[in-house]
C-alpha positions in Angstrom: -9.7 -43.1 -58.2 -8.0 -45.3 -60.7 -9.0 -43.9 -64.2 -9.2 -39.8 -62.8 -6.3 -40.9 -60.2 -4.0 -38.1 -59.1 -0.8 -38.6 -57.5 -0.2 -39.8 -53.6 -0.8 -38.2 -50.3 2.3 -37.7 -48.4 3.7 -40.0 -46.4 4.7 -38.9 -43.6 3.3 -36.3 -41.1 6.0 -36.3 -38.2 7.7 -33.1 -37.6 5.9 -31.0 -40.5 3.6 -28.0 -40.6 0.6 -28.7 -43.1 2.1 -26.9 -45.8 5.1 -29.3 -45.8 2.5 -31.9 -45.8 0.3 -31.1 -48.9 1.4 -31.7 -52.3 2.4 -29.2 -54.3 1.1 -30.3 -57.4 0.3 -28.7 -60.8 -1.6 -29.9 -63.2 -2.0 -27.9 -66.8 -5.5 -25.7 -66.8 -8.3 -26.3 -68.2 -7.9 -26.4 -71.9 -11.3 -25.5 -72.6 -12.4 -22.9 -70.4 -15.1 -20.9 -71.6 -15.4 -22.6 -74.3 -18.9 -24.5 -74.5 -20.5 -21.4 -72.8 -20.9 -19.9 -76.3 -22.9 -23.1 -77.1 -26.1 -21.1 -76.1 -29.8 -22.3 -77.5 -29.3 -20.0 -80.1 -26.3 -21.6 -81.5 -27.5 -25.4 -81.0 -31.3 -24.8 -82.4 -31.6 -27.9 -84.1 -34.4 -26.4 -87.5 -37.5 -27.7 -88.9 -36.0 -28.5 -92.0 -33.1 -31.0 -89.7 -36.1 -32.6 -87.9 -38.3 -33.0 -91.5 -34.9 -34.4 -93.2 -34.0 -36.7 -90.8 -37.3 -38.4 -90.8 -37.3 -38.9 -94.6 -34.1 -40.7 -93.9 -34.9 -42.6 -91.3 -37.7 -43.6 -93.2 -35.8 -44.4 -96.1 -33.7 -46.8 -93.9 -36.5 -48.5 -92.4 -37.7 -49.7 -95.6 -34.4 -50.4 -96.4 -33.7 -52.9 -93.7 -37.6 -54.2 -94.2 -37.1 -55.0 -97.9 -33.5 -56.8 -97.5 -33.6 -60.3 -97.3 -32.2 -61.6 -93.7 -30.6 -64.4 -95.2 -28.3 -62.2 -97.4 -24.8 -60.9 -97.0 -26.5 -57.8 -97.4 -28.3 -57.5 -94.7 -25.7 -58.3 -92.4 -23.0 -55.4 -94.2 -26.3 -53.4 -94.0 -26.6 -54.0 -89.7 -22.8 -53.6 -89.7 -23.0 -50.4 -91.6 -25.6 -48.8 -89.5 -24.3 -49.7 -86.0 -20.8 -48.8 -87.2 -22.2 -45.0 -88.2 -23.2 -44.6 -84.5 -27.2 -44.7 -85.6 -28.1 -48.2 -84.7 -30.3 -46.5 -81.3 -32.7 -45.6 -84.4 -33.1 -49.0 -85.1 -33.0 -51.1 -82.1 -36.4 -53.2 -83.2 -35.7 -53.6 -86.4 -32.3 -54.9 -86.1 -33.2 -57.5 -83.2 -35.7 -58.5 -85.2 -33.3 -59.6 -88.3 -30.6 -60.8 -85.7 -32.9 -63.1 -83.9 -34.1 -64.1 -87.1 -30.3 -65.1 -88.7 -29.4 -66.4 -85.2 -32.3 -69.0 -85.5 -31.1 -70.3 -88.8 -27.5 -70.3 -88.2 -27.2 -74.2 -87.6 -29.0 -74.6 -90.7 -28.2 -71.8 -92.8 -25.6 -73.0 -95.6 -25.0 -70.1 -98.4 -22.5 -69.5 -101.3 -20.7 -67.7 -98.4 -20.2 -70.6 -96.1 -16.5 -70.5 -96.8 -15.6 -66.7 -96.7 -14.2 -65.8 -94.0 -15.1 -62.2 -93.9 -18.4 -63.2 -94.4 -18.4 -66.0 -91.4 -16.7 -63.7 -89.3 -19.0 -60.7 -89.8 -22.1 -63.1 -88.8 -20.3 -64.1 -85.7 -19.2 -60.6 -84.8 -23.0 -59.1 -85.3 -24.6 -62.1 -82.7 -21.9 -61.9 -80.5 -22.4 -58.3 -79.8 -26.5 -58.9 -80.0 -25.7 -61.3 -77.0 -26.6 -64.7 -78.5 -24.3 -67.7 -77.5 -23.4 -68.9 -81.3 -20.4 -71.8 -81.3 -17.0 -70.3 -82.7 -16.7 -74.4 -84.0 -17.7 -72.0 -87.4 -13.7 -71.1 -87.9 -13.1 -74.7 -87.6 -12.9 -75.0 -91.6 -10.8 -72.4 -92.0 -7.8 -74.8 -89.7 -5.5 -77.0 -91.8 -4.2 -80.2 -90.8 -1.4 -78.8 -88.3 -4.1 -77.2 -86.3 -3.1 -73.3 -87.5 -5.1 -71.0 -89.8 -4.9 -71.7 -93.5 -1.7 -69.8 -95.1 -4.7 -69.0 -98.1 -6.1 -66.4 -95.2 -2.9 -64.1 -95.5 -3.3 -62.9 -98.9 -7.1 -61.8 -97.8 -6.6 -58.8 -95.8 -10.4 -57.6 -95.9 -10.9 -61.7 -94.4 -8.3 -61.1 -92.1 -9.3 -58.4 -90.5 -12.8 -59.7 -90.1 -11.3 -62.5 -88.4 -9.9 -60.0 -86.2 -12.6 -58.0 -85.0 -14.8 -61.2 -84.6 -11.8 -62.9 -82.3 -12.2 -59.7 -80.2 -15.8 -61.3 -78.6 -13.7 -64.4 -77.7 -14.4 -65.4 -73.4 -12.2 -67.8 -71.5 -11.5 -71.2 -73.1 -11.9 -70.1 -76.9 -8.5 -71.5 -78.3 -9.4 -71.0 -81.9 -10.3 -66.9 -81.2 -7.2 -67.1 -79.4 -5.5 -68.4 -82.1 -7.3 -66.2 -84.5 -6.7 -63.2 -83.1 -2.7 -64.0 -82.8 -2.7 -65.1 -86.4 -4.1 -61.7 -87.6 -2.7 -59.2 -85.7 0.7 -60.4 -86.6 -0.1 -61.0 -90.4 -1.9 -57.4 -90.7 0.5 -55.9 -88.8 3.3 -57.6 -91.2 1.4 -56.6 -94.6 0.8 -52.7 -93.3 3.4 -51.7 -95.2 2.6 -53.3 -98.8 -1.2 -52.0 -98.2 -3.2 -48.7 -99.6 -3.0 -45.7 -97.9 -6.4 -46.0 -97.0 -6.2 -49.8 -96.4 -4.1 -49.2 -94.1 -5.0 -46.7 -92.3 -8.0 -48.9 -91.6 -6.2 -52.1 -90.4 -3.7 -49.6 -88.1 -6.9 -48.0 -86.4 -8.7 -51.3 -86.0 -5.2 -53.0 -84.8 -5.4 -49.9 -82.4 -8.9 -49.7 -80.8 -11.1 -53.1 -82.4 -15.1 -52.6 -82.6 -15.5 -54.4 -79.2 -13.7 -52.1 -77.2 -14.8 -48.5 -79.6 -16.5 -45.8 -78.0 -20.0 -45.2 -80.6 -19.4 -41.6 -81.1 -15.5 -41.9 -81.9 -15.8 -45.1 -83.7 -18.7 -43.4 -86.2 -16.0 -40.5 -86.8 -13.3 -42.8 -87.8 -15.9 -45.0 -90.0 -18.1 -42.3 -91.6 -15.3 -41.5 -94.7 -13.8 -45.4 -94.5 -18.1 -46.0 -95.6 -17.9 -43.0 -97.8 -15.2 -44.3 -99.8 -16.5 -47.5 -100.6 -18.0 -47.5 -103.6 -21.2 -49.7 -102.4 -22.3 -47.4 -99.3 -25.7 -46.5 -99.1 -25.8 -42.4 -99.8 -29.3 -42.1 -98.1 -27.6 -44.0 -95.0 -24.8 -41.9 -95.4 -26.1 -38.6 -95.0 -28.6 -39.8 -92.4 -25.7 -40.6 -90.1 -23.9 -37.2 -90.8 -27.2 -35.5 -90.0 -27.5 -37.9 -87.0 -24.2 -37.2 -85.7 -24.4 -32.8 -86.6 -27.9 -33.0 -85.0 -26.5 -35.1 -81.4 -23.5 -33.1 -81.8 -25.7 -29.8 -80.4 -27.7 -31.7 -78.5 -24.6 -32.4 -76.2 -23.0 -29.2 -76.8 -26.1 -27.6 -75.1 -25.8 -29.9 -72.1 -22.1 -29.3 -71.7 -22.8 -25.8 -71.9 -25.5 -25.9 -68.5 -23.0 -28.3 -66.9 -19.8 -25.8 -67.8 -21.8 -23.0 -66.4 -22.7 -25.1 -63.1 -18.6 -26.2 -62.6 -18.0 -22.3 -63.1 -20.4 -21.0 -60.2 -18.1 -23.9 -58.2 -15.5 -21.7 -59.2 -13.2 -25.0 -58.5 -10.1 -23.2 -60.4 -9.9 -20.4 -57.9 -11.3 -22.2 -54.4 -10.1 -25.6 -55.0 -6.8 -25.0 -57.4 -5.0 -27.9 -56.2 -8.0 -30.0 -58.1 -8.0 -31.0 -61.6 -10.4 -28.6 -63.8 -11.4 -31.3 -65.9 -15.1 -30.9 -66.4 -15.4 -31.4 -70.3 -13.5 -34.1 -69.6 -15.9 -35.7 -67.2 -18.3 -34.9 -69.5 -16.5 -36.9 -72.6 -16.0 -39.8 -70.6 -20.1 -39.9 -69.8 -20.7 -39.3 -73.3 -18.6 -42.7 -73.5 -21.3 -44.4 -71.5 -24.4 -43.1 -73.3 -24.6 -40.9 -75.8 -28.1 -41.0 -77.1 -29.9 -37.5 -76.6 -33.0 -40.0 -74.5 -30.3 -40.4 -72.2 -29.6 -36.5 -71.5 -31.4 -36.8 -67.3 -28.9 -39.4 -66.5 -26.0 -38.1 -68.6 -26.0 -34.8 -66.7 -26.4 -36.2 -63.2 -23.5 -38.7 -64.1 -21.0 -36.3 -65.3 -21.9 -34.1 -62.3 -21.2 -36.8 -60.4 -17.7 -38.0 -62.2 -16.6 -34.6 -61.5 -17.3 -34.4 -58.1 -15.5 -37.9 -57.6 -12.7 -36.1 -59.6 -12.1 -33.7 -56.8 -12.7 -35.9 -54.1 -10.0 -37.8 -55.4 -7.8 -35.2 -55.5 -8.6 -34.5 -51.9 -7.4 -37.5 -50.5 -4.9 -38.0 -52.9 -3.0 -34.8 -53.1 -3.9 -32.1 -50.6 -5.7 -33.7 -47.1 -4.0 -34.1 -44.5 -4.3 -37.4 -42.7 -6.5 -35.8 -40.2 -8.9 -34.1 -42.1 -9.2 -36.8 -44.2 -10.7 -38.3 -41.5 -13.5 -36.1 -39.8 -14.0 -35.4 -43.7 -14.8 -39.0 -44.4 -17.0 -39.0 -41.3 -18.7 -36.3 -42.3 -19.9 -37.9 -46.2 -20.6 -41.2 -44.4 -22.9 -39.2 -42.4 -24.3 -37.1 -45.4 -25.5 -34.6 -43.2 -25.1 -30.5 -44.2 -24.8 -29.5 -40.6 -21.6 -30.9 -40.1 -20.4 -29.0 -42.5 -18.9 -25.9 -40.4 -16.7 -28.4 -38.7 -14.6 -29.1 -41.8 -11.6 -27.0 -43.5 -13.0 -24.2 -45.6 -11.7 -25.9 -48.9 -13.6 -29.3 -47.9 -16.6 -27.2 -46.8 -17.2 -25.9 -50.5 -16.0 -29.8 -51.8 -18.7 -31.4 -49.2 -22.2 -28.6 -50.0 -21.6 -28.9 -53.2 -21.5 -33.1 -53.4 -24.8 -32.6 -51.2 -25.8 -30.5 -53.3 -25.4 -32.5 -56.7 -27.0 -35.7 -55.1 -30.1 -33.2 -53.5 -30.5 -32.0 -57.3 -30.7 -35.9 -58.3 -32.9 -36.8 -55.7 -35.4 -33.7 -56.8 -35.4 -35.1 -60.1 -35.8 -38.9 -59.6 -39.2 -37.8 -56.6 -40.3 -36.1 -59.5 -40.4 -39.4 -61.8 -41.5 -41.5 -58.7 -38.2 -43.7 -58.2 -36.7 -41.6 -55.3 -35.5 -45.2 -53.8 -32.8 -44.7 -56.4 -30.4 -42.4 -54.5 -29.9 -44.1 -51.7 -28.2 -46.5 -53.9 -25.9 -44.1 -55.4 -25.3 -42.7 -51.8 -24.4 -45.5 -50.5 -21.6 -45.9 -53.4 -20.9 -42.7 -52.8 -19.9 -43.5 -49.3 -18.2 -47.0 -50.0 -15.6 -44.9 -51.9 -14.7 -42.3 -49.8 -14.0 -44.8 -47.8 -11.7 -47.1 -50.1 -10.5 -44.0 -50.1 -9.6 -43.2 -46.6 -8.0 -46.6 -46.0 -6.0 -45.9 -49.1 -4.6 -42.9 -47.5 -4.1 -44.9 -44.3 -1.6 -47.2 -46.5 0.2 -44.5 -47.5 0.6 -42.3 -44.7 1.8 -45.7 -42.7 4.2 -46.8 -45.3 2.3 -50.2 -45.9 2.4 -52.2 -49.4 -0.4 -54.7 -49.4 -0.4 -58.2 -50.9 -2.1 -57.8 -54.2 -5.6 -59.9 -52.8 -5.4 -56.6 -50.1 -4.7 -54.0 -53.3 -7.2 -55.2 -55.8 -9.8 -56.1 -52.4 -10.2 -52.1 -52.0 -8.7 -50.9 -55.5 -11.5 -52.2 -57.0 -13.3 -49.3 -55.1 -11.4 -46.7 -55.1 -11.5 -47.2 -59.0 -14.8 -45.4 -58.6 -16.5 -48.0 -61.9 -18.6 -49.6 -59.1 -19.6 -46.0 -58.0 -20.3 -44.9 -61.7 -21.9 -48.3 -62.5 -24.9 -48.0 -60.2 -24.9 -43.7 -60.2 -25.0 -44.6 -64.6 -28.7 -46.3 -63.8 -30.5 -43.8 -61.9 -31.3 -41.5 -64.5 -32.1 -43.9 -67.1 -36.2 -43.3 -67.7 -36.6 -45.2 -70.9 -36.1 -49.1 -69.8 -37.5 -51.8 -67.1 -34.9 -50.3 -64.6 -35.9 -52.2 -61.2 -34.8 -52.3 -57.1 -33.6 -56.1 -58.0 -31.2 -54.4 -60.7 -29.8 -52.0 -58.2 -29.3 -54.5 -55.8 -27.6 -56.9 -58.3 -25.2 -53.7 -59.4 -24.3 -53.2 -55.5 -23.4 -56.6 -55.1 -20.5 -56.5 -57.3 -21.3 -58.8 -59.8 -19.0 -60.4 -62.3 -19.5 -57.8 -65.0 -18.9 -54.9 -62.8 -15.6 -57.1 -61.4 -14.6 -57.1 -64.3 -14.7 -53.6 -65.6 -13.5 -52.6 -62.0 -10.6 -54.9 -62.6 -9.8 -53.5 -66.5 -10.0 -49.4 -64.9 -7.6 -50.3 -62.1 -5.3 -51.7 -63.8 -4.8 -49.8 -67.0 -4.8 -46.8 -64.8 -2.0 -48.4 -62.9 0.0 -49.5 -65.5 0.0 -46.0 -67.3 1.1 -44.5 -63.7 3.5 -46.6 -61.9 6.7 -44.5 -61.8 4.6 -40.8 -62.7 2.3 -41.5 -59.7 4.0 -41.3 -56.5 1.5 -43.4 -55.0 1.3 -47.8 -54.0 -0.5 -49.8 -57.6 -0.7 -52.5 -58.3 2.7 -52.9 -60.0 4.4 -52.2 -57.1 2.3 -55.1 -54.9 2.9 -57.2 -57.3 6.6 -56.6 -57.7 7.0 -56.4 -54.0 5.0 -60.5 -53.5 6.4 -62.0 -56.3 10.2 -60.8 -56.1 9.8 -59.4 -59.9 10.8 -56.6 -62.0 8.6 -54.2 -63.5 8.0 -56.0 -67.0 7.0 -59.2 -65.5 4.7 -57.6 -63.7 3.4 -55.4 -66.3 3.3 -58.6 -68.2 0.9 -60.1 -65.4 -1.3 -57.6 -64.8 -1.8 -57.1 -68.9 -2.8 -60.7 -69.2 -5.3 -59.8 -65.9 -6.6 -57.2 -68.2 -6.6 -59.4 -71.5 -9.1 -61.8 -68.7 -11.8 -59.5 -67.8 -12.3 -58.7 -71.2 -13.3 -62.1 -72.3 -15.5 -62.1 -69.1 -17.2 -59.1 -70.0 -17.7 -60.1 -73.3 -18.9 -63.6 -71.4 -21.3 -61.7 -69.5 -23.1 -60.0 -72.4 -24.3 -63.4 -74.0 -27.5 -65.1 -72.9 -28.6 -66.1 -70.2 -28.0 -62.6 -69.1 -27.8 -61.5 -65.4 -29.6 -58.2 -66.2 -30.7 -56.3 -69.4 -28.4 -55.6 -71.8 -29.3 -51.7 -71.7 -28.1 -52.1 -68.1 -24.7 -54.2 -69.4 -23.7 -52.1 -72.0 -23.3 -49.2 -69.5 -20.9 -51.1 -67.5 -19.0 -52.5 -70.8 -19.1 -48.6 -72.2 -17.3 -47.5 -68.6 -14.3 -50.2 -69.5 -13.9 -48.8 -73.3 -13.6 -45.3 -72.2 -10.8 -46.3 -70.0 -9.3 -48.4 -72.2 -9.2 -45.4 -74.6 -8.1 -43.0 -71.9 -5.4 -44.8 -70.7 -3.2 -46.2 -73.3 0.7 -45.2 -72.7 -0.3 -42.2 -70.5 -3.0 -40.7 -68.7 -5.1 -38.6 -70.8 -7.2 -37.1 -67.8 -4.8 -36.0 -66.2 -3.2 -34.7 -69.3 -5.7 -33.9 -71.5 -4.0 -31.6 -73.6 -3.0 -33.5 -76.5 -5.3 -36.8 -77.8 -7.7 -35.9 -75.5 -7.7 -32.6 -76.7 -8.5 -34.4 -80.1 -11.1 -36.9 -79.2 -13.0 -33.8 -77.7 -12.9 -32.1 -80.4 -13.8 -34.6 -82.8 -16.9 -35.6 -81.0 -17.9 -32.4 -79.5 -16.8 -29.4 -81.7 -16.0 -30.4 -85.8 -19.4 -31.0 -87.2 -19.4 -33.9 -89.8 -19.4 -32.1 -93.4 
């Protein structure tokens, strides 16, 4: 699975007993371990007083956002603000509302503004990301005569940087964003140097991880003391979003801690040691995709599920043999218990308890009357165990496929079409339909694209560590290249599906854009993940950090 992807199954079986033939691999312990089972209900009992002073704020907000006039620069800093602290969920209505508003004045709209670039480029940013199609023809006055940006831009770092994070929404054919985004990486990256300490530690992070592509949770705490320092932030939205954040914060640990004690009764370290124990990690990356507590049914079932792909993965991967890989692949594309005594004891436990994970899901979703759901996710389920198998099947005969073959089935194996569709059945709170499920099994060009983004970073990050066929070495292999030209290749690939994701987001929309942002959220967390190494396999440094960050240090 490209994103929790271990290293290769062996390659030959010819004249070797089957421990000759398994991997011998070791991957660090869990780093966690008991950790989140001291989060008990005690310890995350969110008090009276929390509830009562978060509804004063919110309150306060409200009114805020009501009394400021949607034609002013402060309204849009004020939207900026508030999604940027990670509350924006609070506000959904209220912020459409103003959005759809600005969006239906733009063409006419002309402000003392009109020529600041931050200010241009923080309008475009906000209706990019709200979906609406608006022209980027609006940085055409900041071109001189030569066709590049104005040299007047490179003294104004705050404009600059803007400019940057707006050139990040760009999709295919945008020369100017292209251009844009060229211009100010290079110039803020240039400047770093002569900048504040705190300037630039703020163009280094953005230069690092933009807006479009930050996880909510992380990005509010990297933001929260760049707001606090400015001497204009809003204190009343500033302690809302720090109570926000504290109050989520135990909302989650309590989840982890049912879902830590649920991987322990597994007892996956002892009975499957050759698997990752990576279950906060699993848990993490869900958080990536939704975070809010109304999401907390399908969070669980996801990150039960993530895991359980986790070991599959290392399954085939790492320790099955060719031939068990095969009557175990049967037996899942059967989904039938009974065949269970037929399989190796250590696939036995793996296969009762993915039954069992999708049985628990299937309980819950009868209960809410949309039981048609899991035979969607089964069915995924199935499609990747079987990418999967004939993954195996390439290695075990010694084959490297043309890259249409590789992507064809990588796609897959990368488990984001699996997640995508598994990430909707728990979701209670929106229009969730059998026409979007069917849409999301079809592969559409969102889901391509963030299919596309997890293979390939994953890839990239293991050619050479992974002893297994990616794409870099299909690649090499068809086009007679070295390895920079075809990481070169495969990063402009990448560069691609962002700019159609971000294509995909903007109206007319093939499905909500609740359903979008999940698949959107699954390409950030792997473009966070996997970024020089992979930090699921090891997750004992920035991962480590992340974690803790978003799931142990309260905000003070």
């Amino acid at each position: 699975m490209a994103g929790i992807c271990a290293s290769a199954a062996p390659i030959s079986t010819k004249n070797t007993n089957l421990e000759d033939i398994r991997r011998s691999i070791t991957y660090h312990p869990s780093i966690w371990g008991d950790h989140f089972l001291a989060y008990t209900s005690n310890v995350t009992e969110i008090t009276a007083a929390e509830k009562e002073q978060l509804e004063k704020l919110k309150e306060k907000i409200k009114n805020l956002l009501a009394q400021t006039s949607d034609d002013s620069t402060l309204k849009i800093e004020l939207i900026d603000g508030i999604q940027r602290l990670g509350v924006a969920y609070h506000f959904e209505k209220e912020i459409d509302k103003s959005l759809r508003k600005i969006h239906d004045n733009h063409q006419i709209q002309s402000s003392k503004d009109d020529n600041n670039v931050r200010v241009v480029a923080l309008h475009f940013r906000l209706l990019r990301q709200q979906g609406y199609r608006v022209s980027c023809d609006a940085f055409e006055k900041f071109i001189n005569d030569e066709g590049n940006f104005m040299e007047s831009l490179i003294t104004d770092v705050e404009g600059m940087l803007s400019l940057y994070e707006a050139s990040n929404y760009g999709v295919n054919g945008e020369e100017i964003l292209d251009k844009a985004l060229d211009f100010c990486s290079s110039h803020l990256e240039s400047l770093l140097p002569q900048m504040t300490p705190s300037l630039s530690r703020r163009v280094r992070g953005a230069l690092e991880m933009p807006i479009s592509k930050t996880l909510i949770r992380l990005g509010a705490t990297k933001f929260m003391p760049i707001y606090q320092e400015d001497e204009l932030h809003n204190e009343d939205l500033l302690s809302f979003a720090k109570l926000d954040f504290n109050i989520v914060q135990k909302i989650h640990q309590n989840e982890l801690n049912n879902i830590t004690r649920w991987w322990k009764d597994l007892d996956v370290t002892n009975k499957l040691s050759f698997a990752r124990d990576r279950v906060v990690e699993c848990y993490f990356w869900i958080l990536g995709v939704y975070f809010e507590p109304h999401y907390n049914i399908a969070r669980k079932m996801l990150t039960k599920v993530i895991a359980m792909a986790s070991i599959l993965d290392d399954i085939y991967d790492v320790h099955g043999t060719l031939e068990e890989l095969q009557h175990f692949t049967v037996a899942i594309q059967s989904w039938d218990i009974s065949v269970v005594d037929e399989l190796p004891p250590y696939m036995r436990i793996c296969y009762e308890a993915l039954l069992g994970v999708y049985a628990e899901m299937e309980a819950e979703m009868t209960r809410q009357g949309k039981s048609y759901r899991i035979q969607y996710a089964k069915q995924e389920m199935i499609k990747l165990v079987t990418a999967y198998m004939e993954e195996a099947k390439w290695c075990y005969s010694k084959y490297i496929p043309t890259m249409e073959e590789y992507m064809k089935l990588g796609l897959i194996s990368g488990a984001y079409m699996m997640l995508a569709t598994t990430s909707l059945v728990g979701m209670e709170d929106v229009a969730i339909t059998k026409r979007d499920f069917d849409w999301i099994t079809n592969e559409p060009p969102i889901l391509q694209a963030a299919s596309i983004i997890c293979r390939l970073k994953d890839d990239m990050v293991g050619h050479g560590v992974e002893q297994k066929i990616t794409s870099v070495d299909c690649y090499m292999n068809e086009n007679g290249c070295s390895k920079m030209e075809a990481l070169s290749e495969l990063l402009k690939r990448v560069e691609k599906a962002w700019k159609d994701l971000n294509e995909e987001c903007l109206e007319p929309r093939a499905a909500s854009m609740p359903i979008l942002v999940r698949v959107v959220n699954l390409a950030r967390v792997i473009n966070l993940l996997y970024v020089g190494e992979d930090s699921y396999g090891n997750s004992s440094t920035k991962t480590k950090e992340l974690i803790k960050s978003v799931l142990v240090d309260p905000i003070n």
